[in-house]
Every structure is written in structure tokens, then in C-alpha cells.
KOLFI-582681 format. One record per residue: z negated, y, x negated of N, C-alpha, C in turn. Coordinates in nm, 2 decimals. Atoms other than C-alpha are relative to their C-alpha. Layout:
<nodes>
(node (Z, Y, X), (Z, Y, X), (Z, Y, X))
...
</nodes>
This chain:
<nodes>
(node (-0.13, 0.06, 0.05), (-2.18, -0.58, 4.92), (0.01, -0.15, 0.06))
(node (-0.02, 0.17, -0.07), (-2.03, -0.88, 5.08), (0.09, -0.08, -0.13))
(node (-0.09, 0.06, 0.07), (-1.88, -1.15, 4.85), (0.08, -0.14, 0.01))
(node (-0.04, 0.15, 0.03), (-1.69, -1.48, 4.88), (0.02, -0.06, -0.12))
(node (-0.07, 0.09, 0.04), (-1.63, -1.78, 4.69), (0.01, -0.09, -0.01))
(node (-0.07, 0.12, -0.01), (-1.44, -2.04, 4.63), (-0.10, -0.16, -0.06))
(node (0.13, 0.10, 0.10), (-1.69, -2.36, 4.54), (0.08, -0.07, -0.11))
(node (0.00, 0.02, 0.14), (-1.68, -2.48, 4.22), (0.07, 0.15, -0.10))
(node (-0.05, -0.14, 0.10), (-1.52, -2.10, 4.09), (-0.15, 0.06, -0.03))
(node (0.08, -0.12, 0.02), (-1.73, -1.82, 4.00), (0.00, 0.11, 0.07))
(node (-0.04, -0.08, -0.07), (-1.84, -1.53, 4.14), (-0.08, 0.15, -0.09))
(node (0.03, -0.16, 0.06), (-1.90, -1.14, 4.00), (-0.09, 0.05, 0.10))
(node (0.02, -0.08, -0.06), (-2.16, -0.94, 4.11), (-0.04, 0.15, -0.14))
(node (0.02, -0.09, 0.04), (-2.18, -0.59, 4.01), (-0.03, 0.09, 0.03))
(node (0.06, -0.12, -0.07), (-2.43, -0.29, 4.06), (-0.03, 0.11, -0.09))
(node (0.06, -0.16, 0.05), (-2.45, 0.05, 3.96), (-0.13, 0.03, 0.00))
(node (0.09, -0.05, -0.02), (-2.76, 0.20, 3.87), (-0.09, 0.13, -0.05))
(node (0.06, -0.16, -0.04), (-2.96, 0.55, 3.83), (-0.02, -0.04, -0.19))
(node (0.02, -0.02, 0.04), (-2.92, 0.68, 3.49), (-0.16, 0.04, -0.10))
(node (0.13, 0.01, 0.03), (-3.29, 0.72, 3.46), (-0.07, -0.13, -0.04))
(node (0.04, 0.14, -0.02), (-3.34, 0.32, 3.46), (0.09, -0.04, -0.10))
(node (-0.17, 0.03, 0.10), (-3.05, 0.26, 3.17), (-0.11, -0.11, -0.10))
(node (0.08, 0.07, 0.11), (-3.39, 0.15, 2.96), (-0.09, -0.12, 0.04))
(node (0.10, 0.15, -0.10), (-3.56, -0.10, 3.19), (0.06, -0.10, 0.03))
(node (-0.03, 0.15, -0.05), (-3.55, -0.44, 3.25), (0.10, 0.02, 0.16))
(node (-0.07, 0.01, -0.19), (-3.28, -0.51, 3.55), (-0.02, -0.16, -0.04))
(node (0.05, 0.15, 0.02), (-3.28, -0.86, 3.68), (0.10, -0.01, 0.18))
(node (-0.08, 0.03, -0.12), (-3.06, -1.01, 4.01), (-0.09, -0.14, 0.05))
(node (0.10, 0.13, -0.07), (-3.30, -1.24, 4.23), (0.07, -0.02, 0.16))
(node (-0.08, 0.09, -0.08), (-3.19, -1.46, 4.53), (-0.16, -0.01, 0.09))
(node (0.08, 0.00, -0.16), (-3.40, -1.41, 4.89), (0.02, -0.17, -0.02))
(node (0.05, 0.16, -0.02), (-3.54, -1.74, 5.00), (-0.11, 0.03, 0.14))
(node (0.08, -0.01, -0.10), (-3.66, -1.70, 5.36), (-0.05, 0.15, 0.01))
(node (0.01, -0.10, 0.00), (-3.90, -1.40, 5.37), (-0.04, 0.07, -0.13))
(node (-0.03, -0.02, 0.09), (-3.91, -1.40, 5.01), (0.07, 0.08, -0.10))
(node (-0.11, -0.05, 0.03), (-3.72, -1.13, 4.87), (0.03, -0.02, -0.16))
(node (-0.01, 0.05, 0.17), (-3.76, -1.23, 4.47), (-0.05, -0.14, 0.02))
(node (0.07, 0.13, 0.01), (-3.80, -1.64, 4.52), (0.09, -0.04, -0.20))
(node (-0.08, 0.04, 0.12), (-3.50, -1.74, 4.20), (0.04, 0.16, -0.07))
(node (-0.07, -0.15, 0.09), (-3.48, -1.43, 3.94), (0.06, -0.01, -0.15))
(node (-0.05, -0.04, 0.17), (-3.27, -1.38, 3.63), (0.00, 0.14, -0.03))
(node (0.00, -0.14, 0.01), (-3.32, -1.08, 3.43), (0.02, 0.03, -0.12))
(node (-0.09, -0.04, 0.10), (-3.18, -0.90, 3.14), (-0.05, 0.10, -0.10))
(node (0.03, -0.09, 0.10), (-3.32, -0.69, 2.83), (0.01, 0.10, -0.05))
(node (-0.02, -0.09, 0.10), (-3.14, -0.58, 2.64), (0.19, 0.05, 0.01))
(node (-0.09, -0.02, -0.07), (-2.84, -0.41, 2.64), (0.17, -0.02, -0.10))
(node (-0.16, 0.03, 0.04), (-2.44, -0.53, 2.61), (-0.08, -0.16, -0.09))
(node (-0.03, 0.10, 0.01), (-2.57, -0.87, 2.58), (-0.02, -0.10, 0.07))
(node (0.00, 0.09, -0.09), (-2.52, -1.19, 2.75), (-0.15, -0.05, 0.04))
(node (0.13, 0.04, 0.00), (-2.83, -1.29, 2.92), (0.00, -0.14, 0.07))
(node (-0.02, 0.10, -0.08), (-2.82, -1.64, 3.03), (-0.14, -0.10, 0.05))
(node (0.12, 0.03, -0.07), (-3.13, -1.76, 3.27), (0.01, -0.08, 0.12))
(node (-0.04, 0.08, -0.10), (-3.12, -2.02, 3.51), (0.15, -0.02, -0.02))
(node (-0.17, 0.01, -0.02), (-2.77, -2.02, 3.72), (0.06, 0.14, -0.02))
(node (-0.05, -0.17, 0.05), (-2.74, -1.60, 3.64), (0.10, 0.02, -0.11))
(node (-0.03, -0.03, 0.14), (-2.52, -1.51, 3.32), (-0.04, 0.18, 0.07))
(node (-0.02, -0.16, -0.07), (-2.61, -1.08, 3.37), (0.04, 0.04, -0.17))
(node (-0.05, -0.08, 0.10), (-2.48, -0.85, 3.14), (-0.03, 0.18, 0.02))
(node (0.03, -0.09, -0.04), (-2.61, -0.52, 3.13), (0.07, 0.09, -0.08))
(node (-0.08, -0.06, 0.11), (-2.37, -0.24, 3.00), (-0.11, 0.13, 0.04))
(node (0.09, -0.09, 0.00), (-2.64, 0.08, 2.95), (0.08, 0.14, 0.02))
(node (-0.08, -0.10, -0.02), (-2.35, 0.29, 2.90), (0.04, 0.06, 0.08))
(node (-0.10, 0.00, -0.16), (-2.16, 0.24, 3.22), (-0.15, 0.01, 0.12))
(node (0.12, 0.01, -0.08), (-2.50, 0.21, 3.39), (0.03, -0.14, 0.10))
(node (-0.03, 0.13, -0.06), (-2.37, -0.15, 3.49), (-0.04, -0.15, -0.02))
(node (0.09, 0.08, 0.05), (-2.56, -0.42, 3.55), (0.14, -0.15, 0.09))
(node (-0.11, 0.13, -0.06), (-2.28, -0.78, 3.60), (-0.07, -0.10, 0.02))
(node (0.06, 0.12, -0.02), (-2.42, -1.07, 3.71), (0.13, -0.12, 0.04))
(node (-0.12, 0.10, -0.02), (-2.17, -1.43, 3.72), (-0.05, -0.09, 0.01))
(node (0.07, 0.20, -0.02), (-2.26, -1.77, 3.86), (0.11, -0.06, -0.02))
(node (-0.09, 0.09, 0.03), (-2.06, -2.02, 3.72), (0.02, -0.13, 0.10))
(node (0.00, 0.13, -0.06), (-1.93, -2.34, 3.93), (-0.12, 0.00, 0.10))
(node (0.08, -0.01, -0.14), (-2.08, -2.23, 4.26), (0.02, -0.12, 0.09))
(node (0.02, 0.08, -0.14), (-2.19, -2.48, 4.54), (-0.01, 0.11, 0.13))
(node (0.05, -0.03, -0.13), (-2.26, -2.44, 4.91), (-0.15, 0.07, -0.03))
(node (0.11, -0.07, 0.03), (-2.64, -2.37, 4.76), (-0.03, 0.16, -0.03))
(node (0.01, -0.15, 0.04), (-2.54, -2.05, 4.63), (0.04, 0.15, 0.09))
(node (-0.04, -0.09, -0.11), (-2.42, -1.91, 4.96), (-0.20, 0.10, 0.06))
(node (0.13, -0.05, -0.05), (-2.74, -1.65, 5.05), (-0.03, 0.17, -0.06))
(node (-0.02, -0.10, -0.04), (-2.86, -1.32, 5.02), (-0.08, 0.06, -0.17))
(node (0.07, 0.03, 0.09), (-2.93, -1.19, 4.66), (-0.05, 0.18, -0.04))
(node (0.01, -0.14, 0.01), (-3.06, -0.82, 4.50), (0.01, 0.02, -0.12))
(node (-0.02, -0.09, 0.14), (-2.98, -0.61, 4.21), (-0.11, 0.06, 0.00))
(node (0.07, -0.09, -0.02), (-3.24, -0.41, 4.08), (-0.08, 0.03, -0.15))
(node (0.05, -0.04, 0.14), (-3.46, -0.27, 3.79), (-0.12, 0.01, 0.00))
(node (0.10, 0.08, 0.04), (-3.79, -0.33, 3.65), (-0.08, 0.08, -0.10))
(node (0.01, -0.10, 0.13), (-3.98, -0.06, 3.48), (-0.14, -0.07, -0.08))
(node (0.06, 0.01, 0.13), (-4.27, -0.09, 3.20), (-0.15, -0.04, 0.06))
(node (0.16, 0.09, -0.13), (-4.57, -0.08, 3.50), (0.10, -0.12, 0.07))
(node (0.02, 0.15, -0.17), (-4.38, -0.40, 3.70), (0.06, 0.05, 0.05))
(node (-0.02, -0.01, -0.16), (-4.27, -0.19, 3.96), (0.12, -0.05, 0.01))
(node (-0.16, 0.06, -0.02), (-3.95, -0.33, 4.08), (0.03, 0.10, 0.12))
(node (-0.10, -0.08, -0.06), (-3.68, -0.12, 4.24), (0.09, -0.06, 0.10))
(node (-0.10, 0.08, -0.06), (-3.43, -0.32, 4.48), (0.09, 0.14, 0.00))
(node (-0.08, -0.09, -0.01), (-3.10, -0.13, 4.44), (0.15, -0.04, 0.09))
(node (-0.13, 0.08, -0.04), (-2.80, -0.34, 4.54), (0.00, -0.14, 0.09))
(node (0.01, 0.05, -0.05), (-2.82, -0.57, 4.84), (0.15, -0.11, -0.03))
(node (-0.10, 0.06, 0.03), (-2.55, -0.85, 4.77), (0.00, -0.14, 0.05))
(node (0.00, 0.12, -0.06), (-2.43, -1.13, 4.99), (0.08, -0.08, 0.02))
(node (-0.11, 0.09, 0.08), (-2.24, -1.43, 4.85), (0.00, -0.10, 0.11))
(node (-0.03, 0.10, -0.06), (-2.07, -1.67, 5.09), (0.11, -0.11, -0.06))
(node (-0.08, 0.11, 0.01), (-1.90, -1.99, 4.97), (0.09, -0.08, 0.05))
(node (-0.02, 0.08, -0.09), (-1.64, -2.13, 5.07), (0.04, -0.19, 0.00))
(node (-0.03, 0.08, 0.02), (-1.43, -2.45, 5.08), (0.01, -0.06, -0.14))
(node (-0.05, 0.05, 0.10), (-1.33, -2.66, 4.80), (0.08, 0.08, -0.13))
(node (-0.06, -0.08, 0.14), (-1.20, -2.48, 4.44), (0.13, -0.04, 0.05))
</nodes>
């Protein structure tokens, strides 16, 4: 998923994910070189706001939808980030490759 936006706006990301995973930790983390989890927010529990660092996610269990929204984006936040889920061993899943470009001035 490609995304723009506008700096100082906000931007939506949103990923589908496998029924089977409805009960596990998801979490949206931000590549950093060859880093593919360097900045991660991550989310619990479900149909409530989770707010962690610059992340707000929202995880609806129902919809199998996991939302993530950065508020008052910079140029910093242009980069390459992943959706994904988090089961009970650790393991992490990458499911949703998502890549936010910023642009000019709000």
C-alpha cells in the first residue's frame, strides 16, 4: 500500500488480517534501514484506542481490522512501515507492507 500525506495532516493506515490472529497482539512498526521493526506501536486489546509513541491503532476484532493514524505528520514520517501480528510465543507475522510519503506543507 502506497500512501501520501499532506504535512502537518494525518494519515490512515489500514490492514486486514487472517481470522485466526483476531486474538493476538497486532502492532504497526516503521523500517529503519535494514531494520524491519526499529519504532513499534502495538495494540491489545480489542475496539480500543491504543496510543503509543506517534501510532494511535485501533484494532476492530470483528472486522479483522487493524487502523493505525499518525497525527500532525512531518517529513520524518515519510518511510516504509508494516502491519502485522504477534502471537503468545513472540513470533511476529509481517502482513501489510505500507508506504507513507509526505508531502508539502498542510
Amino acid at each position: 500500500i502506497s500512501l501520501s500525506a499532506a504535512a502537518g495532516g494525518s494519515v490512515n493506515i489500514s490492514c486486514k488480517y487472517p481470522q485466526s490472529h483476531s486474538a493476538d497482539v497486532k502492532f504497526v512498526c516503521r523500517r529503519s534501514g535494514s531494520d524491519l521493526c526499529a519504532e513499534e506501536t502495538s495494540v491489545e486489546e480489542n475496539r480500543r484506542w491504543s496510543a503509543e509513541g506517534q501510532i494511535q491503532l485501533y484494532d476492530d476484532r470483528e472486522q479483522q481490522l487493524l487502523t493505525g493514524t499518525i497525527s500532525h505528520v512531518t517529513q520524518q514520517h515519510s518511510a516504509e512501515y508494516w502491519c502485522g501480528v504477534q502471537s503468545d510465543q513472540g513470533h511476529k507475522s509481517f502482513i501489510t507492507r505500507v508506504l507513507i510519503s509526505v508531502t508539502g506543507q498542510y
